[in-house]
LOGUNU-539265 format. One record per residue: x, y, z of N, C-alpha, C in turn. Coordinates in steps of 0.1 Angstrom, whole numbers, plus 2048, in hexadecimal, padded with zeros to 3 digits. Layout:
LOGUNU-539265
XYZXYZXYZ;...
//
This chain:
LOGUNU-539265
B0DB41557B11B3C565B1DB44569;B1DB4A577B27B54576B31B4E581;B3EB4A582B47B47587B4BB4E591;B4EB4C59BB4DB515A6B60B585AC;B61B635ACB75B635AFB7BB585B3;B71B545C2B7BB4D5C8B7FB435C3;B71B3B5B9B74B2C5B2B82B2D5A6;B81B3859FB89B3C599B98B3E5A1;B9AB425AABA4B425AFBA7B355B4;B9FB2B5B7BA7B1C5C0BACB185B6;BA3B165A9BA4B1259CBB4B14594;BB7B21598BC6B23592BD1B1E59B;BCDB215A6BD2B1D5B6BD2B0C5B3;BCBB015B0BCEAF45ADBD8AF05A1;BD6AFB595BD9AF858CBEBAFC58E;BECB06596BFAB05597C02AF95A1;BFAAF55ACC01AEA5B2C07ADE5A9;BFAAD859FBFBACD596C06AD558C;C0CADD588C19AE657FC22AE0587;C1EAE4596C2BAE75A1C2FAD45A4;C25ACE5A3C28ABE5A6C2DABD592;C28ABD588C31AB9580C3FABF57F;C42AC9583C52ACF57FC59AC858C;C59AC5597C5AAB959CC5CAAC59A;C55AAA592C52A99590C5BA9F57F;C5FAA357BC68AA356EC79AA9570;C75AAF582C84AB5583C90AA558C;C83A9B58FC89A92595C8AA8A58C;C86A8A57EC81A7F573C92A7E56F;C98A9056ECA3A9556BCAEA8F577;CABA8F57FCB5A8F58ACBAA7D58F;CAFA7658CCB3A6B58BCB1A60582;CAEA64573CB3A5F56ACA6A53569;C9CA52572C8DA4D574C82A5256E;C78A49565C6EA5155FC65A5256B;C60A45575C59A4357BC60A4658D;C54A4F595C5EA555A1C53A4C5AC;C46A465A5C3CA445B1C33A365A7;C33A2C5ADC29A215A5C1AA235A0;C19A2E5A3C0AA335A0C0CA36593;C17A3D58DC19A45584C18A3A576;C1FA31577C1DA2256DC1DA15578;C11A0E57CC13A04586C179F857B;C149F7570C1D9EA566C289EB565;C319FA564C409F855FC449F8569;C3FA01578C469FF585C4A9F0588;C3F9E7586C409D8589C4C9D7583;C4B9D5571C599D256BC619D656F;C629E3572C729EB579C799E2583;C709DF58CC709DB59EC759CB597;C6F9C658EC759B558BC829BC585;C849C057BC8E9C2576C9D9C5583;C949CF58CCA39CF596CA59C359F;C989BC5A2C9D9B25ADCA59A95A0;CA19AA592CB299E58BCBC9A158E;CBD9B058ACCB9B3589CD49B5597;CCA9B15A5CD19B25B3CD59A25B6;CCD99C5AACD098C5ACCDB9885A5;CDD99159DCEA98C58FCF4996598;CF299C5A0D0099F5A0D0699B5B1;CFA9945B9D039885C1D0597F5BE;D029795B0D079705A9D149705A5;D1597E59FD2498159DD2E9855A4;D269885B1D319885BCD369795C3;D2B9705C2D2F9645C4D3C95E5BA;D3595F5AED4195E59FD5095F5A6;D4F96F5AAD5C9785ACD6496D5B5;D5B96C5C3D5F9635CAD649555C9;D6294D5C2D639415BCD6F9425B5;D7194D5ABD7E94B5A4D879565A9;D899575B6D9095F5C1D969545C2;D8E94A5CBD9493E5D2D9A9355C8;D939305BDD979285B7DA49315AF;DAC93A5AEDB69425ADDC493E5B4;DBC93F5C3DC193B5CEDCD92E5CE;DC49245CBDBE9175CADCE90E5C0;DC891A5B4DD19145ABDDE91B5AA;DE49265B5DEF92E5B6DF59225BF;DEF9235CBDF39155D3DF890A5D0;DF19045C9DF58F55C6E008F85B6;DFF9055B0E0B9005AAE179065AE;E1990E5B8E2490F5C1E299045C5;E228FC5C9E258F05D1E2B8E75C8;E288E55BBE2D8DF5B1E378E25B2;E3C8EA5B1E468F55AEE558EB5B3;E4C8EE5BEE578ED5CFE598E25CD;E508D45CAE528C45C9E5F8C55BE;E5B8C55B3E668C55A9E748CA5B0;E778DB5B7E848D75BBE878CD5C4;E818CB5CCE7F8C35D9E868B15D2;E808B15C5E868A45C0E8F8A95B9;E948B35B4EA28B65ABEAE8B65BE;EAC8B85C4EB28BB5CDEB38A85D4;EA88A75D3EAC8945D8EB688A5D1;EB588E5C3EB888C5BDECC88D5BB;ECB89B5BFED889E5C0EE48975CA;ED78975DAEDD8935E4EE08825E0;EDD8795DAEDD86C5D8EF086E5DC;EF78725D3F0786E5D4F1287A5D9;F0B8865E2F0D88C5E9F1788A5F5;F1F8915F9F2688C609F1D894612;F21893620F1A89762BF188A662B;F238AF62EF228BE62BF188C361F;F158BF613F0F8C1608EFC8BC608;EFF8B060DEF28AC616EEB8B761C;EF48BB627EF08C362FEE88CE62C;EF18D6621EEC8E2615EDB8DF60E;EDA8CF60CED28CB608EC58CC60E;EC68C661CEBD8C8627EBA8D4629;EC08DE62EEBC8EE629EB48EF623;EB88ED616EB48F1609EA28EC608;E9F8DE60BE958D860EE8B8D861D;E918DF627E908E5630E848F762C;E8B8FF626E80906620E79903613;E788F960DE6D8F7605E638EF60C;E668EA617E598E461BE568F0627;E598F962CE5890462FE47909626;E4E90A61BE48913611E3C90E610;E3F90260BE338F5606E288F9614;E2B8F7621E1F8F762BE1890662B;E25910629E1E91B625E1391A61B;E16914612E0E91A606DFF90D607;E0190360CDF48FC615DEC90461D;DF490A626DE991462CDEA926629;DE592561ADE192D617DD4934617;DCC93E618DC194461BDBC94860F;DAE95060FDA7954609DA095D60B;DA396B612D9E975619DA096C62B;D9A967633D9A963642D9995363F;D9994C635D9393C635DA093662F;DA592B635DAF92362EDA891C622;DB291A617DAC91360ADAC90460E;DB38FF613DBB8F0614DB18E9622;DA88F462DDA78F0635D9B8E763C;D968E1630D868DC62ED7C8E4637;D728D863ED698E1649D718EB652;D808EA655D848F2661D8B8FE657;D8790864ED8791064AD8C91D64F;D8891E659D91927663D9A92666C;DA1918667DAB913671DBA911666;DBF90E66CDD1910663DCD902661;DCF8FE656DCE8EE657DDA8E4656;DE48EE64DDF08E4659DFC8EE65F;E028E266BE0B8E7676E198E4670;E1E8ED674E2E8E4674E358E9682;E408E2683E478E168AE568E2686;E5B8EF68DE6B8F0688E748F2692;E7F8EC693E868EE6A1E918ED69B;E9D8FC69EEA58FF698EAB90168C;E9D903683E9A907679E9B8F8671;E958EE671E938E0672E878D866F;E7E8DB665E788D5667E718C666B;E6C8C667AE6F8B667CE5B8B067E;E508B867AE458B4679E3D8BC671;E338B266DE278BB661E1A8B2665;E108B966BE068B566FDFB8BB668;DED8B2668DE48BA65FDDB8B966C;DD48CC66ADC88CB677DBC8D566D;DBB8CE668DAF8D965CDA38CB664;D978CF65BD898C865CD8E8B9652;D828B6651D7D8AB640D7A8B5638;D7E8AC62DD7C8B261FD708B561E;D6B8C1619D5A8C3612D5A8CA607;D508CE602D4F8D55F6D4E8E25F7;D4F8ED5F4D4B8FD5F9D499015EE;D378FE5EED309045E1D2C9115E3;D2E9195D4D2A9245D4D1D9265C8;D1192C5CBD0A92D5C3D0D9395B3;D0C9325ABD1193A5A1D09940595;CF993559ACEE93C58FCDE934592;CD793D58ECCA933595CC692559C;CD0920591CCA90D592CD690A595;CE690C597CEF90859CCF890D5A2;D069065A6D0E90A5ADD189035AA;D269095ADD349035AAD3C9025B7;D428F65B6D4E8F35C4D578F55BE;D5F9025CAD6890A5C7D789065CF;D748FC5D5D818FB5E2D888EC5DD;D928EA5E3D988DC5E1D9B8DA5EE;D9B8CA5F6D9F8CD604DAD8CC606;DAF8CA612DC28C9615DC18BB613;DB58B0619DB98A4616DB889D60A;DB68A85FDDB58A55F3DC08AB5E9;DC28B45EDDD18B95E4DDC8B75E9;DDB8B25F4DE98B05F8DEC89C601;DDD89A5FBDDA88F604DE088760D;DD888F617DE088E629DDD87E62E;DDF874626DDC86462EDE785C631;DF3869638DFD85F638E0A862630;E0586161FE0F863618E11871611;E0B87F619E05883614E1288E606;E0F898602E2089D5FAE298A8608;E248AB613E258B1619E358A7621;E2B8A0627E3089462EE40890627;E3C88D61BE45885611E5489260B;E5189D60EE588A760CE648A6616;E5B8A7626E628A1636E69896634;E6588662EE6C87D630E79881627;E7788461CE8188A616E8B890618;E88897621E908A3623E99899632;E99891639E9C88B642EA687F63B;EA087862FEA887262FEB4875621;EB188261EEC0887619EC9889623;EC388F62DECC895635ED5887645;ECD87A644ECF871644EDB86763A;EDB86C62CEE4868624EDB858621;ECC859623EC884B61FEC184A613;EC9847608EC98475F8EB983F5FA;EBA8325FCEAF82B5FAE9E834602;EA083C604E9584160BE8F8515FF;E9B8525FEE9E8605F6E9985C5E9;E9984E5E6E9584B5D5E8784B5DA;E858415E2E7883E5E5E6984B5E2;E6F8555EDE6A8625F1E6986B5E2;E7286A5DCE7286F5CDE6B86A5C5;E658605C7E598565BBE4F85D5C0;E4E85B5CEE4385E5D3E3E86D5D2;E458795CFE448845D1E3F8845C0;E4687C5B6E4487F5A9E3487C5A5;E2F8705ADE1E86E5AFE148755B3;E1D87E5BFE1688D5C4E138935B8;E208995B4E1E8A15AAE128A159F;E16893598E0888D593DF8898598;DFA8905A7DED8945ACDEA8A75AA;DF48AC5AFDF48B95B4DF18C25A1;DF68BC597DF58BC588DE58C1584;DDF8B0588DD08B058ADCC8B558E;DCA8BB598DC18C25A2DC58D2599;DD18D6594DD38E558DDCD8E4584;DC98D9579DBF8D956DDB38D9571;DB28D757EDA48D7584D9E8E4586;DA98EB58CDA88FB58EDA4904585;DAE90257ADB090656DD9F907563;D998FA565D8D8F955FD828FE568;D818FC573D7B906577D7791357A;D85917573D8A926576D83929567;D8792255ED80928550D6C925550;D6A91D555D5A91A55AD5592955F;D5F92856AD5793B56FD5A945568;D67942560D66952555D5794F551;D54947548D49946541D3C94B549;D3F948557D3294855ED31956560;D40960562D3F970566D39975556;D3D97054BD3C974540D2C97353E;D2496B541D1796A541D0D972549;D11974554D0A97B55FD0E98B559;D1698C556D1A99D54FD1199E545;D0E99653BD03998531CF5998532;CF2990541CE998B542CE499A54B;CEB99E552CEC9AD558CE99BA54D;CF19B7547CEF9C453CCE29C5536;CDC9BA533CD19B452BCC59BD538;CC49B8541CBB9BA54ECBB9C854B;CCA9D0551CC79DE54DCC29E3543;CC59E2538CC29E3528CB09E852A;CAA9D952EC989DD532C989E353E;CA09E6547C9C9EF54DC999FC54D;CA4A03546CA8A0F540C9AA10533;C95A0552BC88A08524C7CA0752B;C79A04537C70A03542C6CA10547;C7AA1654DC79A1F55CC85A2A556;C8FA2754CC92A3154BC8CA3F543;C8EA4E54AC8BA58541C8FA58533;C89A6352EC8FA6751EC91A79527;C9FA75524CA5A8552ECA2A93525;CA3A92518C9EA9C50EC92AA150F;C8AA9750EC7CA9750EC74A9F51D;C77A9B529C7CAA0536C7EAAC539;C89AB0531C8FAB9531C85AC552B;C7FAC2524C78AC8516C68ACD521;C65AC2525C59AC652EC5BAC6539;C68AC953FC65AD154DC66AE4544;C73AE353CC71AF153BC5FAF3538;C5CAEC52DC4DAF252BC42AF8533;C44AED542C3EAEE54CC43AF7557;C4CAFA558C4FB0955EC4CB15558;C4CB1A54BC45B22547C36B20546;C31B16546C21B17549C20B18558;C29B15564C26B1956FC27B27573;C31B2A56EC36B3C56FC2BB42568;C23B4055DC1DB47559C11B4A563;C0AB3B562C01B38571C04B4257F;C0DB40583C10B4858EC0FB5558C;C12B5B580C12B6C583C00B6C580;BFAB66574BE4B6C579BE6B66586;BEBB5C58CBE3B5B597BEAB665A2;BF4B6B59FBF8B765ABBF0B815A5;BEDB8659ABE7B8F593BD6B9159D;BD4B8259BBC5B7F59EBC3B835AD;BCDB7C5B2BCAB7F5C6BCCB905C6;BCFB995BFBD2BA55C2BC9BAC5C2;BC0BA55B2BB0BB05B6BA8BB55C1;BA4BBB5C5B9ABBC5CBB91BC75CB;B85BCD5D0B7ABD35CEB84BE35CE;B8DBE55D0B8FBF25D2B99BF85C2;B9ABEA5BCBA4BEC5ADB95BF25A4;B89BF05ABB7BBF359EB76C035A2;B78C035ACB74C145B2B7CC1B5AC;
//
């Protein structure tokens, strides 16, 4: 059967394109660290690959949630034990003023004058744009004050109701990350804010019996404000655990992916070179081949 030039010529002519698509398909195998460039090439590991990344795009807004959660709750528990802080002098200073004269008083009022300064500060504290303290009204200052000649003569709360601000932290659940204002500082009146103010009024008043009173009351805050930091505290260690899990749980995902879809770069390496010298070779008979013609036999 006698083969015909031209069949012979498409014939080398195909066979270099299929060269020219594998050194291709091995120089991207190289270049992005992918065994598979097209789902044709393995439609079973493509699948696995493609599950394998939608985990690991799920574990890691998981973990950006995490991040988030123990951002605030950071927040949360810097806040409230500042505030501690401030109570304690607030009663070493009430305390002082009990058998004080007036001028010294005075010093005292000052003195308790910027701690409850501080204290409203540190109530409306944030979290990137959101108050921690300020329930549903989260983007609102949640409390006011009022100072007239450096005086503080009001403390008002204008946050929301208390609610929960869950953050999802893993398939099947979620953690509440916030504490409200009417719960850490509980705004019903007696709240430690408030009780800082009457304080501070009736040192500077010289009214002992008000000043003891105000100092029990502040010492029950504390109590509270105590609780609510162990509260922090254990939640704070719940989400180590939870970042510490999602990192393994991440690595693991990768781990099969990298046996799925990743190359063997040696190997790659090894057969593209092979396959450019079988193309080079190809290309010079076939440039050899197109050159013949009836006038190379005469």
């Amino acid at each position: 059967m006698r083969v015909a030039f031209s069949q012979t010529y498409d014939k080398m002519t195909v066979n270099l394109n299929r060269k020219q698509e594998d050194i291709d398909r091995y120089t991207n195998m190289i270049a992005t660290g992918e065994r598979m460039q097209r789902s044709a090439e393995y439609p079973l590991g493509w699948a696995r690959a493609q599950d394998f990344r939608q985990g690991i795009r799920e574990l890691d807004a998981l973990a950006k949630n995490v991040d988030f959660a123990s951002g605030w709750n950071q927040a949360t528990e810097f806040a409230l034990t500042n505030v501690m802080t401030l109570v304690t002098k607030a009663i070493s200073v009430g305390n002082s003023s009990i058998s004080s004269d007036a001028p010294l008083r005075q010093a005292y009022t000052q003195e308790l004058n910027y701690y409850i300064q501080e204290a409203v500060a540190l109530a409306n504290s944030q979290q990137g744009e959101q108050y921690l303290f300020g329930g549903t009204s989260y983007g609102t200052e949640p409390f006011a004050i009022t100072v007239v000649s450096g005086d503080v003569t009001a403390i008002t709360y204008q946050g929301g109701p208390a609610y929960d601000l869950d953050v999802r932290t893993s398939k099947g659940s979620s953690e509440t990350v916030n504490i409200g204002g009417q719960v850490a500082f509980d705004t019903a009146g007696t709240d430690v804010l408030q009780q800082l103010l009457t304080l501070k009024n009736a040192v500077q008043a010289g009214d002992t019996a008000t000043v003891r009173t105000q100092m029990a009351a502040l010492e029950n805050s504390f109590q509270n404000l105590m609780r609510l930091t162990a509260l922090t505290e254990t939640r704070q260690a719940g989400l180590e655990r939870k970042s510490s899990m999602l990192s393994s749980l991440k690595l693991s995902q990768q781990d099969q992916l990298e046996d799925v879809a990743g190359a063997d770069m040696a190997t790659a390496i090894i057969q593209l070179q092979q396959t450019q010298t079988v193309y080079e070779a190809a290309l010079r008979a076939t440039s050899t081949l197109s050159d013949l013609n009836l006038t190379n036999f005469l």
